[in-house]
C-alpha positions in Angstrom: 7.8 -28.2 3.5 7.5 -29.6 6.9 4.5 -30.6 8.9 4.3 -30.2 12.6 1.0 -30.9 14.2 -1.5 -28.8 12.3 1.1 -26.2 11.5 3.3 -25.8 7.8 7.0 -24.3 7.8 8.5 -24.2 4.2 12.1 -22.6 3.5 11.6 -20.3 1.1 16.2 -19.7 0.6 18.3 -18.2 3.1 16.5 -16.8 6.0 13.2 -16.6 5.0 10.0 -18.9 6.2 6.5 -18.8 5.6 4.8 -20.5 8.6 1.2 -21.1 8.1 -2.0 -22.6 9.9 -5.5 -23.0 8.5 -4.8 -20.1 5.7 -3.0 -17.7 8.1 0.1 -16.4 6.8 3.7 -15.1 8.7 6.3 -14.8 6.8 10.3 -14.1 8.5 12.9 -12.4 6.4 11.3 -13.5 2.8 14.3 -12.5 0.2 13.7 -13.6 -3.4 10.8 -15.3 -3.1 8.2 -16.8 -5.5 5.1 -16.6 -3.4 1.4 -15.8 -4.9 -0.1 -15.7 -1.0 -0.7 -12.3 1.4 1.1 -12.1 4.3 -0.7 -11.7 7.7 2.3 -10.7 9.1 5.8 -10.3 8.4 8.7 -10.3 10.5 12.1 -8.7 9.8 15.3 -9.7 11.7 17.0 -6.6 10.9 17.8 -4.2 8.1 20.5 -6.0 6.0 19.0 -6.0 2.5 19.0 -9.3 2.2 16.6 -9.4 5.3 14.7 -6.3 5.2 13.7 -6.5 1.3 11.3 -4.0 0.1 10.7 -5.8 -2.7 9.7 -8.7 -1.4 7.2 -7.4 1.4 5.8 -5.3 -1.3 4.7 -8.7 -2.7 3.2 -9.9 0.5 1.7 -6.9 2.1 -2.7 -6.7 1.9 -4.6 -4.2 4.0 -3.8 -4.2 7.6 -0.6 -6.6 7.5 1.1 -6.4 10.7 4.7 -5.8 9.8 7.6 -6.4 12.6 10.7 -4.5 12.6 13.7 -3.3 14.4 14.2 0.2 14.5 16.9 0.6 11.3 13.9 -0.9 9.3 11.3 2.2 9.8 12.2 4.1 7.1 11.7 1.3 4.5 9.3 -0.4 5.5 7.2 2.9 6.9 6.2 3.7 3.1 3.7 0.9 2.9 0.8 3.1 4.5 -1.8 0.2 4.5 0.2 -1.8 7.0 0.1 -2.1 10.4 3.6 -1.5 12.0 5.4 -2.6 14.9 9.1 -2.2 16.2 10.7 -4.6 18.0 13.9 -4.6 20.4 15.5 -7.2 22.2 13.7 -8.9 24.8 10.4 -6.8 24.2 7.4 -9.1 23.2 4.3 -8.2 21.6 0.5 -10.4 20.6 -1.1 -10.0 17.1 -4.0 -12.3 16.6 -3.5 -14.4 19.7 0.3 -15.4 18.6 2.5 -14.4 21.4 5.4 -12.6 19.2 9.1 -12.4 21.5 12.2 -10.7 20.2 15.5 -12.4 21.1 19.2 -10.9 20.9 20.7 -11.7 17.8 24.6 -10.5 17.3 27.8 -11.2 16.6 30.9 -12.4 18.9 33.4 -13.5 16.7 32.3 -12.6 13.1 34.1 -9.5 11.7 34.1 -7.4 8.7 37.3 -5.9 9.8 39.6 -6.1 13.2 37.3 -5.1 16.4 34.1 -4.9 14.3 32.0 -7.6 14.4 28.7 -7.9 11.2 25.9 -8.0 13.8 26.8 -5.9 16.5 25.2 -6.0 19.9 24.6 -2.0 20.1 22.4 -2.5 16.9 19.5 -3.6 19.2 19.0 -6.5 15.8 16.7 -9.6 17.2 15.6 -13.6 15.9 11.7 -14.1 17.3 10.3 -17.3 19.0 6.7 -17.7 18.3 4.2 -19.0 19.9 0.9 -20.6 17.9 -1.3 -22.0 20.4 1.4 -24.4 22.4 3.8 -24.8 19.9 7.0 -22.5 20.4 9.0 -21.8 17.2 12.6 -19.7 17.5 13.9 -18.2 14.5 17.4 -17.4 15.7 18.1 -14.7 12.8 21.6 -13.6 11.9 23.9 -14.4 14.8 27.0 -16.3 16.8 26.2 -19.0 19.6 25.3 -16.2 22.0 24.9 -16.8 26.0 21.2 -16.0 25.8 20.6 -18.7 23.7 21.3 -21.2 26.9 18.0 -19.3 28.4 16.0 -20.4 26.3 13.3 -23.2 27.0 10.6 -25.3 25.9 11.3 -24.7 21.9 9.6 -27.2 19.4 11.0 -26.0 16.5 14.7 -24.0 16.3 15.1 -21.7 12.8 19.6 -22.2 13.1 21.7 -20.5 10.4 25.0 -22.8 10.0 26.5 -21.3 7.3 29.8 -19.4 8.9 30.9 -16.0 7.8 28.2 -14.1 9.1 26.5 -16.1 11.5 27.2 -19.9 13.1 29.3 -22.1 11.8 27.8 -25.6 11.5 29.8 -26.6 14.6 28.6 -23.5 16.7 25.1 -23.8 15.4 24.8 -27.4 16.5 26.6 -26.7 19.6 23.7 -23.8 20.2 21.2 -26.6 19.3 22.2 -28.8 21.7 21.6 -25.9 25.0 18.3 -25.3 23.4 17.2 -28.6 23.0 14.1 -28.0 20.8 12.4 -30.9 18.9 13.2 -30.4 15.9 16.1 -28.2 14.3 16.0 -26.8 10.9 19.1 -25.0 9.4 19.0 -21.7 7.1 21.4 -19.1 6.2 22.6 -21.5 3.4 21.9 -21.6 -0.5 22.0 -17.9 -1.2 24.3 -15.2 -0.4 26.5 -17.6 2.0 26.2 -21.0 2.7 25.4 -24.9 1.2 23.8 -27.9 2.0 27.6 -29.6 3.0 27.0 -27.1 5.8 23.2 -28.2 6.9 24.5 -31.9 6.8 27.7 -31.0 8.8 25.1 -29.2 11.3 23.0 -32.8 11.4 25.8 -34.8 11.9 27.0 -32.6 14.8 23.2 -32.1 17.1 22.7 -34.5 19.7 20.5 -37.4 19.5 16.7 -36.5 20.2 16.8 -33.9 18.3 15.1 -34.1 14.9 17.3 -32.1 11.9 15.0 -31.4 9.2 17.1 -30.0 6.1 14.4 -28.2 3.7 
């Protein structure tokens, strides 16, 4: 787990986060995780089942959880009837309890499951979120290549970067995508499950630019 100012982020494998402040609960992309606590909302990247899990929001859900989803989500996560949900597209933004809530682009440009097809394509509308608890700004970049809206970004504290290749970044792109962001602190994901190892997180370190903090979970 790691501590910033009065707010918790713990890696719970892969993509997923809780991020929590005085017994309020978000969860992003939980996928096989071992988590007692209720969610007060959840946010879902997109509808890969390694992202969208029904299984694993089923464990997090209480009455009135705000869910967030892109639009290939609905019909999953539209059977939980004591939720609150909300869909998402690029660059729309939404507020639930005071926390601003912005969906970013998140695709592919050079990642392909066969020739001219890319994993995470543009046309799929699929998003990463930035946060933003009182002043603190935190970007969870979701499944994606170094992307040109990434150099738009400003003022992040905390960057969510997958580094694992394949599917998303590669520890070199992701630290090159790092270093146009500039947050604070940088903490790598997409690695221990499905795709991905710590070899990658530390390559990803090794490669960001000094003043920015890598925190490998």
């Amino acid at each position: 787990m790691f501590k910033y100012e009065n707010i918790n982020i713990e890696w719970l494998g892969h993509d997923g986060f809780k991020i929590s402040k005085a017994n309020y609960n978000i969860y992003i992309d939980p996928y096989k995780i071992n988590d007692n606590e209720k969610a007060d909302i959840i946010l879902i990247t997109h509808g890969h089942f390694d992202h969208c899990s029904i299984e694993d929001i089923s464990k997090l859900i209480k009455e009135n959880t705000t869910v967030v989803v892109t639009a290939d989500c609905i019909s999953n996560v539209g059977r939980f009837k004591k939720i609150k949900l909300k869909v998402v597209e690029p660059n729309s933004e939404l507020e639930v309890d005071g926390i601003k809530i912005e969906a970013i682009p998140a695709y592919n440009i050079n990642k392909f499951r066969s020739p001219g097809q890319v994993f995470h394509d543009k046309v799929e509308s699929w998003v990463g979120y930035i946060l933003t608890i009182g002043k603190i700004r935190i970007y969870h970049a979701g499944d994606t290549d170094l992307i040109p809206e990434m150099k738009k970004l400003s003022n992040i504290d905390i960057a969510l970067i997958p580094v694992s290749g394949t599917y998303v970044m590669t520890p070199e792109e992701a630290a090159q995508a790092v270093n146009y962001i500039r947050p604070k602190v940088a903490i790598p994901m997409h690695i221990g499950s499905v795709v991905g190892s710590k070899a990658d997180a530390e390559t990803f370190k090794n490669l960001v630019k000094e003043g920015i903090k890598v925190e490998i979970l």
